[in-house]
C-alpha positions in Angstrom: -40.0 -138.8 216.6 -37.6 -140.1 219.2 -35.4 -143.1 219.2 -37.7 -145.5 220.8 -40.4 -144.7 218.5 -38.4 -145.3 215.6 -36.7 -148.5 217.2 -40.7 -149.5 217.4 -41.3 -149.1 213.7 -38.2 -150.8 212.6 -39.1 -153.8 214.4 -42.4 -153.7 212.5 -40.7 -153.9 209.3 -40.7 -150.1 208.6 -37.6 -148.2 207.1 -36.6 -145.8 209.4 -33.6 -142.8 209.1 -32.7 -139.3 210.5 -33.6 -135.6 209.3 -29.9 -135.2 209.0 -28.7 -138.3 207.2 -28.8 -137.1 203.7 -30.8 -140.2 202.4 -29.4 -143.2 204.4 -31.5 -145.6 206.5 -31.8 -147.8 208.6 -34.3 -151.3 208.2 -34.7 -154.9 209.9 -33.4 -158.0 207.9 -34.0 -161.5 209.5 -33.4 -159.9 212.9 -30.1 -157.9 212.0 -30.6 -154.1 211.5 -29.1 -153.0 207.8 -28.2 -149.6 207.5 -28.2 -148.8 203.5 -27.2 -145.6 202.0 -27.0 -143.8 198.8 -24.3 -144.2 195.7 -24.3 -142.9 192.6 -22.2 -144.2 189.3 -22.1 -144.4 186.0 -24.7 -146.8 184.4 -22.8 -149.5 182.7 -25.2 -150.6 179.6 -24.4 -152.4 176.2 -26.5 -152.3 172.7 -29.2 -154.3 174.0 -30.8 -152.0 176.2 -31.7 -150.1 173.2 -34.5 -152.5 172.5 -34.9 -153.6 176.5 -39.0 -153.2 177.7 -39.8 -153.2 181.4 -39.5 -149.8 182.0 -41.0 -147.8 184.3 -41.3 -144.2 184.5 -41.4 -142.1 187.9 -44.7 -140.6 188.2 -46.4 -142.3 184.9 -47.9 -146.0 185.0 -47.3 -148.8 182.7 -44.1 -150.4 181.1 -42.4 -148.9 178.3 -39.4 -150.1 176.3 -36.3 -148.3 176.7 -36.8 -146.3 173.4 -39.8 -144.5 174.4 -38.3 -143.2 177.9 -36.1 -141.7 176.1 -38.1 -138.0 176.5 -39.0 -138.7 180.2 -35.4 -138.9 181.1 -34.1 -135.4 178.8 -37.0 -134.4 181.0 -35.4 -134.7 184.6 -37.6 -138.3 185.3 -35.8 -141.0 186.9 -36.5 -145.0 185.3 -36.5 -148.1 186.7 -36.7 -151.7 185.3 -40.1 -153.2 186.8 -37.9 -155.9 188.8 -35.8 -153.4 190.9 -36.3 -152.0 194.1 -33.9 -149.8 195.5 -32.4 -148.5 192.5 -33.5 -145.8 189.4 -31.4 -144.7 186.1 -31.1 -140.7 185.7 -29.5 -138.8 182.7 -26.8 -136.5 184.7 -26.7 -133.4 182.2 -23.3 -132.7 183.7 -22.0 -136.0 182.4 -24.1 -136.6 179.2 -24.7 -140.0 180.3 -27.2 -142.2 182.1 -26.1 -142.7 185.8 -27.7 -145.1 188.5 -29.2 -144.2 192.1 -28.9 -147.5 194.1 -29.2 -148.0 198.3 -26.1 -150.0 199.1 -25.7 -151.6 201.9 -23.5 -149.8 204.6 -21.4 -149.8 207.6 -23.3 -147.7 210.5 -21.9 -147.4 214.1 -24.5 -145.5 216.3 -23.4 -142.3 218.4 -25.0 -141.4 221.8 -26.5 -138.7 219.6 -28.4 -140.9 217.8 -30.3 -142.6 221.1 -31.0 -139.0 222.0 -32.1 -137.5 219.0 -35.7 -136.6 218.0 -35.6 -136.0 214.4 -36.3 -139.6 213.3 -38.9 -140.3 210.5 -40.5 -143.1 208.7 -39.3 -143.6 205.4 -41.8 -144.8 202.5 
C-alpha cells in the first residue's frame, strides 16, 4: 500500500511497517507516532521460574507452568507469560540458553523514500 494509506491506518490505531524493515514498526500513542523495533538478549531468570505458571505456548491454548513448556521450547516454540505483549522467550540452540524477543521502542527519522514507497503493510 502507499504512504497515505498506511498513514490512514495508523491513525486508526493499526500497527503499520515496511516490506523492507526487517520487523520494525511504526504505531500511534496518545497522538505521538512510536516507531518500535526488534532486540534480542539473553533471558535473565533466577530459581523461581522453575515453578512459575502463566505460560503460554505459541500455537497451543491454555496456561501452563514453566515446567511443562519445557518440550515446546526444545521444539522450536516461542513462550510468553500471559501478561506480556510485545515480547516471547525462545531457546537459541546456538547459545544453550533461553533468550527473549521484545519490540523496543526506537529512534526513526523518515527518508523521502519512505513518503514514496508502496510496500507498506498492516501488521497484526
Amino acid at each position: 500500500m502507499k504512504f497515505n494509506e498506511a498513514m490512514e491506518y495508523l491513525q486508526w490505531g493499526h500497527k503499520v511497517s515496511r516490506s523492507s524493515w526487517a520487523g520494525m514498526y511504526l504505531i500511534m500513542n496518545d497522538k505521538q507516532i512510536e516507531a518500535y523495533s526488534p532486540r534480542i538478549k539473553h533471558y535473565l531468570y533466577n530459581e523461581e521460574i522453575m515453578l512459575s505458571d502463566g505460560w503460554l505456548v505459541e500455537g497451543f491454548e491454555g496456561e501452563r507452568k514453566f515446567y511443562d513448556v519445557i518440550d515446546y521450547l526444545a521444539q522450536g516454540a516461542s513462550i510468553r507469560l500471559k501478561d506480556w505483549k510485545e515480547q516471547f522467550v525462545f531457546y537459541d540452540k546456538a547459545d544453550r540458553s533461553l533468550a527473549i524477543h521484545s519490540m523496543e521502542l526506537t529512534c526513526y527519522k523518515p527518508d523521502f523514500e519512505d513518503f514514496a514507497a508502496r510496500d507498506w503493510m498492516l501488521i497484526e
